[in-house]
C-alpha positions in Angstrom: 77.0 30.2 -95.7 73.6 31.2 -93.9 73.4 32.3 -90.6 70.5 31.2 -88.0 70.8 32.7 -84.5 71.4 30.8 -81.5 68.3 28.9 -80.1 67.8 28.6 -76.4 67.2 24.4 -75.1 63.3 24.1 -74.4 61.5 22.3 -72.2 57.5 21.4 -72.2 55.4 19.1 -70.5 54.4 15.8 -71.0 51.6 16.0 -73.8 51.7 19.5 -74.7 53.1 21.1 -77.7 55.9 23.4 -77.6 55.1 26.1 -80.1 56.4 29.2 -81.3 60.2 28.5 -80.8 61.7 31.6 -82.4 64.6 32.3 -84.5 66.3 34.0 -87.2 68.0 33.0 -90.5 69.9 35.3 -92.9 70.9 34.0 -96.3 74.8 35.3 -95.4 77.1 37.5 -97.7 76.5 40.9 -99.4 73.6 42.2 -101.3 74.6 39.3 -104.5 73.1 37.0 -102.4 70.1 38.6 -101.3 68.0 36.7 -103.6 69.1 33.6 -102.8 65.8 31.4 -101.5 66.5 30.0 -98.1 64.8 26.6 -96.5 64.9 25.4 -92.9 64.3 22.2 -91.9 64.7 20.7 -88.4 65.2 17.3 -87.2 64.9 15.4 -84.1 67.8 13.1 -82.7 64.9 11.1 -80.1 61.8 10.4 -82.5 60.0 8.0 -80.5 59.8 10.9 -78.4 59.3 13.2 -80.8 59.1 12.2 -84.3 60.4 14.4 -87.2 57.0 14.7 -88.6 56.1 16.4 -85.5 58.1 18.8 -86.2 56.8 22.4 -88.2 59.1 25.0 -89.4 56.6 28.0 -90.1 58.4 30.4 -92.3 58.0 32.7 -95.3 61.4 33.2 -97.6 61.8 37.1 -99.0 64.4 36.0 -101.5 65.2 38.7 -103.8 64.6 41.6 -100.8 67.3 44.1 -100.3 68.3 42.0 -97.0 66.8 37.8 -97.1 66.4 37.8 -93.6 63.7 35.2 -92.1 62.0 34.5 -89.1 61.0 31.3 -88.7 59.1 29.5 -85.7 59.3 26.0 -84.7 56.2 24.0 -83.7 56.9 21.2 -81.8 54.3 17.7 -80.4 55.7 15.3 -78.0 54.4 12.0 -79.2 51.9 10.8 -76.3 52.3 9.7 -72.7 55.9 10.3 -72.9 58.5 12.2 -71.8 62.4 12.6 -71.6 65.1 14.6 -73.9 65.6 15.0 -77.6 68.2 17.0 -79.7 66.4 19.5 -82.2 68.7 19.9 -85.3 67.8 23.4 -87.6 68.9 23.7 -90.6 69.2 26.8 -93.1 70.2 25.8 -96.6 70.4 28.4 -99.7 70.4 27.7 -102.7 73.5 29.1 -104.1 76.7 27.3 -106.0 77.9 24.2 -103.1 74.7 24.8 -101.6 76.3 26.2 -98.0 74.5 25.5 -94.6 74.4 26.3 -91.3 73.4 24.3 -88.1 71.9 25.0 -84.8 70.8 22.4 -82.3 69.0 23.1 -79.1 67.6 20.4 -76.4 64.0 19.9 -75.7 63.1 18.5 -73.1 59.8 17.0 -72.0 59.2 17.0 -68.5 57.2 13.6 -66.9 53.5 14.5 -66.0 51.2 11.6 -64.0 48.2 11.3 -66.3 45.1 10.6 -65.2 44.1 7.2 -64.9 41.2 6.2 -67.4 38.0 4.9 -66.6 35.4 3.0 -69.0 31.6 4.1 -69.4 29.3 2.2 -66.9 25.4 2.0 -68.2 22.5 2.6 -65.6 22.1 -0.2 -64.0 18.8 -1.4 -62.1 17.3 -4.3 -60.0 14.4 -5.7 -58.1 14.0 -4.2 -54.4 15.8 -6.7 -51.6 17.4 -8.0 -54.6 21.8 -7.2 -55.1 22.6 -6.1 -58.2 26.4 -7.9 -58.5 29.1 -8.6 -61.6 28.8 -4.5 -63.0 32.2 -4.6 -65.3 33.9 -1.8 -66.5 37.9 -1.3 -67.2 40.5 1.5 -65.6 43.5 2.1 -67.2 46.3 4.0 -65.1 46.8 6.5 -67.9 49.7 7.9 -69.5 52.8 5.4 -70.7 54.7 3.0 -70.0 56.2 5.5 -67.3 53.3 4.8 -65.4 53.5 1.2 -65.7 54.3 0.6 -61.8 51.3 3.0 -60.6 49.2 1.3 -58.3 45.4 2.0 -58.8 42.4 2.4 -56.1 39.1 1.7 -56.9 36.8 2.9 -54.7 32.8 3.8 -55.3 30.2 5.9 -53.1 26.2 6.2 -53.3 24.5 9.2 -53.7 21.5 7.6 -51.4 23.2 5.9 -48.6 19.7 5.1 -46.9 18.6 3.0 -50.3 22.3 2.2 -50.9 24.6 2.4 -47.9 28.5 2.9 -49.1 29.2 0.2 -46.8 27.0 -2.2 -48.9 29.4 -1.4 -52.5 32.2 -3.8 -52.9 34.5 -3.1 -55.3 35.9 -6.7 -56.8 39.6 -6.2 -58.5 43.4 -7.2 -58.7 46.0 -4.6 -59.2 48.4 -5.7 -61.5 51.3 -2.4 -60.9 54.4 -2.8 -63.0 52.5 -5.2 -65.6 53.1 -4.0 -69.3 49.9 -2.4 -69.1 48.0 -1.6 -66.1 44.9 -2.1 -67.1 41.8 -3.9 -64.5 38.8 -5.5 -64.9 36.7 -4.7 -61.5 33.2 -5.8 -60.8 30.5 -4.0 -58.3 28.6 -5.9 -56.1 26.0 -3.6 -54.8 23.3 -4.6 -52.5 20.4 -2.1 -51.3 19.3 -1.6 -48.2 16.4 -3.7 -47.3 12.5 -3.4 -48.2 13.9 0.2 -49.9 13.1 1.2 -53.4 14.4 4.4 -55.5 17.3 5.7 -57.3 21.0 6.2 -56.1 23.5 7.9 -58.1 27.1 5.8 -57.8 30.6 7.0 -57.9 33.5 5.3 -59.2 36.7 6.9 -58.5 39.8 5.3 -59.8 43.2 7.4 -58.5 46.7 5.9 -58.7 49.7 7.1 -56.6 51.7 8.9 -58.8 52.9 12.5 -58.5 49.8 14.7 -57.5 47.6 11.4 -57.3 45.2 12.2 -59.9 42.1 10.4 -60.6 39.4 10.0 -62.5 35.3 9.4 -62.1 32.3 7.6 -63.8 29.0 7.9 -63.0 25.8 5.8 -63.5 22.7 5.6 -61.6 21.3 2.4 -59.6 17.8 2.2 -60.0 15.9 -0.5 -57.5 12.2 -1.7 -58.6 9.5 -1.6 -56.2 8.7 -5.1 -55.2 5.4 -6.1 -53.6 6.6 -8.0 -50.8 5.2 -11.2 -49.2 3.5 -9.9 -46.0 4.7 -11.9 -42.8 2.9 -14.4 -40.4 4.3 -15.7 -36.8 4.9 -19.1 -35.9 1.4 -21.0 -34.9 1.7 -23.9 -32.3 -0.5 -26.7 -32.7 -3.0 -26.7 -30.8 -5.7 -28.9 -29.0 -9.4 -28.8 -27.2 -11.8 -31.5 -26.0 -14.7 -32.9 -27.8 -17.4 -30.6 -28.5 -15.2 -27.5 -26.7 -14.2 -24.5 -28.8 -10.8 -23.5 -28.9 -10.5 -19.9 -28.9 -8.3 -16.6 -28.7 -5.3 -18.5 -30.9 -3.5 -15.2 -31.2 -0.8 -15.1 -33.6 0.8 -11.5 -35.8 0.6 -10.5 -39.4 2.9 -7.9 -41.0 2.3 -6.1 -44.8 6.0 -7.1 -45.3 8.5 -4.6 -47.1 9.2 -1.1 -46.2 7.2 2.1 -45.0 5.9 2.0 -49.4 3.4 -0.8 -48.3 2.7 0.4 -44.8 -1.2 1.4 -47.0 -1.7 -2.1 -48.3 -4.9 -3.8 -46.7 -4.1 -7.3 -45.3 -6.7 -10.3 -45.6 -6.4 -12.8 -43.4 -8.4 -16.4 -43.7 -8.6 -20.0 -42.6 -9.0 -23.5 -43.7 -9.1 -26.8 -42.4 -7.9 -29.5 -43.8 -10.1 -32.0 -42.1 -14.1 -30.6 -43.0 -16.2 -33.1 -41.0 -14.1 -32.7 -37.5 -13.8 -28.9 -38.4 -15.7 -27.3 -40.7 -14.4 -24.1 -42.8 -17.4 -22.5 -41.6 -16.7 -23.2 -37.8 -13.8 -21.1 -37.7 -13.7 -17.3 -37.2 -10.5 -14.7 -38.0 -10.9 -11.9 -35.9 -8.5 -8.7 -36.7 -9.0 -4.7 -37.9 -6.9 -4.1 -40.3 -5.2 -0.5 -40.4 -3.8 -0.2 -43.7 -2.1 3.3 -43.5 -0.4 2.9 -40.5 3.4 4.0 -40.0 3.5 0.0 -39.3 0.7 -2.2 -40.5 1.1 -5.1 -37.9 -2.0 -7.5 -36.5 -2.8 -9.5 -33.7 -5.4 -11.6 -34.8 -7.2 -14.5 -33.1 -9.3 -17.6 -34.6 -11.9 -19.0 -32.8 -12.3 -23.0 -33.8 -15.8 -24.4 -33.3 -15.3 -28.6 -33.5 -18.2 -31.0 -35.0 -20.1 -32.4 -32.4 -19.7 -35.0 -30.8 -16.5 -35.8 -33.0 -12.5 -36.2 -32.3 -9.5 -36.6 -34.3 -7.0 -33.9 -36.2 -7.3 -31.1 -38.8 -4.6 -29.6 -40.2 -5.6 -25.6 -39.9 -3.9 -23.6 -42.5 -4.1 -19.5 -42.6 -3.4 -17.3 -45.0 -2.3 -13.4 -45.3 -2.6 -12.1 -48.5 -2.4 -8.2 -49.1 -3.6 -6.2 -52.1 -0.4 -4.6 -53.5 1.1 -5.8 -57.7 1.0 -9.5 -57.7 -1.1 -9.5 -54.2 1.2 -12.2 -52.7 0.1 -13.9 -49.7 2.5 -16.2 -47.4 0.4 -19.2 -45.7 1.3 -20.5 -41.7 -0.2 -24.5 -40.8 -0.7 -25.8 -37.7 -2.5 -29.0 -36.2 -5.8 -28.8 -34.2 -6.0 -31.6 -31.9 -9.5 -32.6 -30.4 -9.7 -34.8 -28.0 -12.3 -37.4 -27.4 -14.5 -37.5 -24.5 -16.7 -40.1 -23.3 -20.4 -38.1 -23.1 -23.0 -38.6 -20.8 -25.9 -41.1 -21.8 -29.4 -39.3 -22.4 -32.5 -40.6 -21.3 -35.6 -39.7 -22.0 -38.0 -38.0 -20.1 -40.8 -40.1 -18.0 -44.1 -38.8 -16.9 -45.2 -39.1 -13.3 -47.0 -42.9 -13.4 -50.3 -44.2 -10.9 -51.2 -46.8 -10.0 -53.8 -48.4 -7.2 -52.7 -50.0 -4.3 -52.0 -54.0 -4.3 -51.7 -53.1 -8.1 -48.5 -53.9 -10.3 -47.2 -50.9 -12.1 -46.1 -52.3 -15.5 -44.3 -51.3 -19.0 -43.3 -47.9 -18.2 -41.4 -47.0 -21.3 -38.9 -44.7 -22.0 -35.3 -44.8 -24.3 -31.5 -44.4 -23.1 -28.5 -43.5 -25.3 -24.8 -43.7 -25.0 -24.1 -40.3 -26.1 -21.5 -38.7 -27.9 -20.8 -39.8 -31.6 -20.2 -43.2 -33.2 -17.2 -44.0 -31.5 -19.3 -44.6 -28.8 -21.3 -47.1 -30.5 -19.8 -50.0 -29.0 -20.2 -48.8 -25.6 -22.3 -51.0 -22.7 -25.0 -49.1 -20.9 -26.4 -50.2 -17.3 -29.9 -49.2 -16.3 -31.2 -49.3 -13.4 -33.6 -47.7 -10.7 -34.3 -47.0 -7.4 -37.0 -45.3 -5.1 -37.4 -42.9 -2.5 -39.5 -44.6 -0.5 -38.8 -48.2 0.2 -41.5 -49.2 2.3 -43.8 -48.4 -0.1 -41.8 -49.8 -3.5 -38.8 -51.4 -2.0 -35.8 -51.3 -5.0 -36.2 -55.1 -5.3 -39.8 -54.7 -6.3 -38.4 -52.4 -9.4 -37.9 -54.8 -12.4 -35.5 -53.3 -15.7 -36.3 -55.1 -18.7 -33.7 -54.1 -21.7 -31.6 -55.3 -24.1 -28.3 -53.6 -24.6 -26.6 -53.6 -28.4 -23.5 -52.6 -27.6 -21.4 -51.9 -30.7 -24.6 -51.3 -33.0 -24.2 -47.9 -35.2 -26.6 -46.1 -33.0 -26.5 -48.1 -29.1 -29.9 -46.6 -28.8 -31.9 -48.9 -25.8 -36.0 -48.6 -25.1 -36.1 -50.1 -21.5 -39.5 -50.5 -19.7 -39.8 -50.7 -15.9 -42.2 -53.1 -13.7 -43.1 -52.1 -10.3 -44.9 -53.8 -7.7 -46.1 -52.0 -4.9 -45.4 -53.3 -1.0 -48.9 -54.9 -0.2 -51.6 -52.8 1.1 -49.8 -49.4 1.1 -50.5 -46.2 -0.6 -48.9 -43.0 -1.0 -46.5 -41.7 -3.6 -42.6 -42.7 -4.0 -40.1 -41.1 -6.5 -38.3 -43.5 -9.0 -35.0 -42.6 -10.0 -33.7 -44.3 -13.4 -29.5 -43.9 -13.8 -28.0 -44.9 -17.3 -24.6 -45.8 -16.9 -21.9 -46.5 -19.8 -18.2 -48.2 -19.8 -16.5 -45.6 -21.2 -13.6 -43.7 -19.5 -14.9 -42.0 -16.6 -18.1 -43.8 -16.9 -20.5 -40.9 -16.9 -23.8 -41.4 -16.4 -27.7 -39.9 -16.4 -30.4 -39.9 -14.4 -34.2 -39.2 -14.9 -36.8 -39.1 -11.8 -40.8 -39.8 -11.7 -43.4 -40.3 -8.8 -44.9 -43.1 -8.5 -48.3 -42.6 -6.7 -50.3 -46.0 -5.0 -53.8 -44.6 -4.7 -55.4 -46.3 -1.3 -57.8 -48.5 -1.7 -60.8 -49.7 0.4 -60.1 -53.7 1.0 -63.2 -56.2 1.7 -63.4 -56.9 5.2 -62.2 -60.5 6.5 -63.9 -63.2 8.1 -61.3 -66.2 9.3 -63.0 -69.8 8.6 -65.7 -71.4 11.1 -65.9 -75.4 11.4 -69.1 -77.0 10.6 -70.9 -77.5 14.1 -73.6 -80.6 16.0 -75.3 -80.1 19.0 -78.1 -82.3 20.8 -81.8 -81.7 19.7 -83.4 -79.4 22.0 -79.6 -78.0 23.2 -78.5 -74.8 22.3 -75.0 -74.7 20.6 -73.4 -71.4 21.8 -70.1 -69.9 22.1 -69.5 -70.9 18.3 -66.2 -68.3 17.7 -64.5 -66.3 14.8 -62.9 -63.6 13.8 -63.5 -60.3 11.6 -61.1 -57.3 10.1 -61.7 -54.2 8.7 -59.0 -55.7 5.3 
């Protein structure tokens, strides 16, 4: 029979090869049989762990040399992931009459190694500024066999960039399923940037499970986050009111570019409108702000100043609007109500010259107009005129006649009085007339207009009083015949 030398038991790790596993073999007997050919073969008693075909005798036969003695090596690869013990049978056959054998069996034995978990390929990813980017699937796999079944896996993931991404703001979405058939997950990222921040962030998965040596394993990908224009800001606007025909100003409010330091440059624009055009026109109202686009904050106060229609009350419905000039130049828009309130104005009255007139003489139609004032809501309003004078001996106020007709409720209440006066008898000098217009509205403002009056003197006919008709006696004197005489 051949002869094959002792071969010590073997051990490797989990996954890698045993090679070179050294021997020899001799064909056996005297020098007849030296050229006998001589094959080894070896076989495994545990070929799920290792399969025969994983087995390689590396040899060369001499037969026919002075002494067939070989050397063989054996070449051995664990099937994958697992590990455990298998019998290695060698065998040396010649080929001579009975063809005799020999056997020599050794133990290999493949020692348990944690692989490293598995993780899939992640693309680059990328979103909109202020927007999260959520759902990003991959798989992890905890490696190795069926050994490593039970593992329990950690996901856990890290930005490069914590000020665009904060680690705090990566969640990690999964279900360990340890001891399944096959521990294989599905996570998900949610991943939300940091505010008003744009840029790129490089993020780390890391997958480790807690078997011996807790290996793990890492995929990269970046995060990229778009620039967005964002809507600039305006503060809250209360409504607002004024009085009729009174300007409302200084109606402070603040405007922000929006977004991060990025649009801290942007120039802001800031307008005005109104919804109501007759009460407030779009031309009666002023913005008034500096804009300083550039600034490490590009924040502003302005103030509108609101001019109302004359003479006109009711509500507009003021609406302003920021608009910068970044991509897309996005504006946001702030409304509020302008109140005016109605007033009842003062009547006007026209001017009246200073008037003459001689004395014992009437002074008559003295003309002059009266209005109620204010717009046509005060149409319907009743006006009084009336007049007094300074000097009541001369023109006492009852001597002072107003002749008018008031049309209360007409589009335009617009009155042309006259005045009659009538001098106190035989007096001169010069009074002053005051004329007050008076209407019913609230408050029942009123106006007044003033004239002299001047009663020029004049010189009167002297008076004689009446003398009876006389007789006397012929030749007798009538005497003593009285009567009397004034200067008028």
């Amino acid at each position: 029979d051949p002869t094959i030398s002792t071969i010590a038991d073997q051990s490797t790790n989990e996954d890698t090869d045993k090679t070179g596993i050294s021997f020899t073999v001799d064909e056996g007997g005297g020098t007849d049989e030296d050229a006998q050919v001589l094959t080894v073969t070896a076989t495994s008693s545990n070929t799920t762990l290792v399969p025969n075909g994983n087995i390689t005798v590396n040899y060369t036969d001499n037969g026919g040399s002075s002494a067939n003695v070989l050397s063989p090596t054996l070449d051995i690869t664990p099937a994958a992931n697992l590990s455990g013990t298998t019998t290695i049978t060698v065998t040396v056959q010649d080929n001579g009459t009975g063809t005799p054998s020999a056997v020599e069996t050794f133990d290999l034995t493949v020692n348990a190694v944690n692989d490293d978990p598995t993780i899939s390929t992640i693309a680059d990813q990328s979103t909109n500024e202020d927007t999260d980017k959520t759902g990003i699937s991959f798989t992890v796999d905890e490696g190795g066999g069926t050994d490593e079944d039970a593992q329990v896996l950690t996901v856990t993931a890290t930005s490069s960039n914590t000020t665009l991404v904060p680690n705090g703001n990566i969640t990690v979405n999964y279900t360990d399923n340890g001891g399944a058939s096959a521990n294989v997950l599905s996570p998900t990222l949610d991943i939300t940037p940091a505010a008003n921040l744009s840029g790129t962030t490089t993020i780390t998965v890391t997958v480790q499970d807690n078997g011996t040596g807790t290996p793990s394993a890492v995929e990269t990908f970046d995060l990229t986050v778009n620039a967005v224009n964002d809507d600039p800001t305006i503060s809250t606007i209360a409504d607002q009111s004024t009085n009729e025909d009174t300007d409302k100003t200084g109606i402070s409010f603040t405007v922000d570019e929006g977004g991060g330091t990025d649009e801290d440059a942007q120039v802001l624009t800031v307008t005005a409108t109104s919804s109501n055009t007759t009460l407030v026109p779009n031309g009666n109202i002023t913005v008034n702000y500096t804009d300083n686009g550039g600034a490490s904050a590009n924040v502003l106060s302005p103030t509108l100043d609101i001019t109302p229609a004359a003479n006109l009350s009711g509500t507009t419905t003021i609406t302003v609007t920021v608009q910068d000039n970044g991509t897309g130049t996005p504006s946001v828009v702030e409304t509020f109500d302008l109140t005016v309130n109605a007033v009842n104005d003062d009547p006007t009255i026209s001017a009246i010259a200073d008037q003459s007139t001689n004395e014992d003489t009437d002074k008559t139609g003295i003309a002059f107009t009266v209005d109620e004032g204010g717009g046509t809501d005060e149409d319907a309003q009743v006006l009084t005129v009336t007049a007094t004078s300074s000097n009541t001996t001369l023109v006492p106020n009852a001597n002072i006649m107003v002749n008018y007709t008031d049309n209360g409720g007409a589009s335009a209440n617009v009155l042309s009085p006259t005045l009659d006066i009538t001098p106190a008898a035989n007096l001169s000098g010069t009074t002053t007339i005051t004329v007050t217009v008076q209407d019913n509205g609230t408050g029942t403002p009123s106006a007044v207009e003033t004239f002299d009056l001047t009663v020029n003197a004049v010189n009167d006919d002297p008076t004689i009083s009446t003398i009876a008709d006389q007789s006397t006696n012929e030749d007798t004197d009538k005497t003593g015949i009285s009567f009397t005489v004034d200067e008028g």
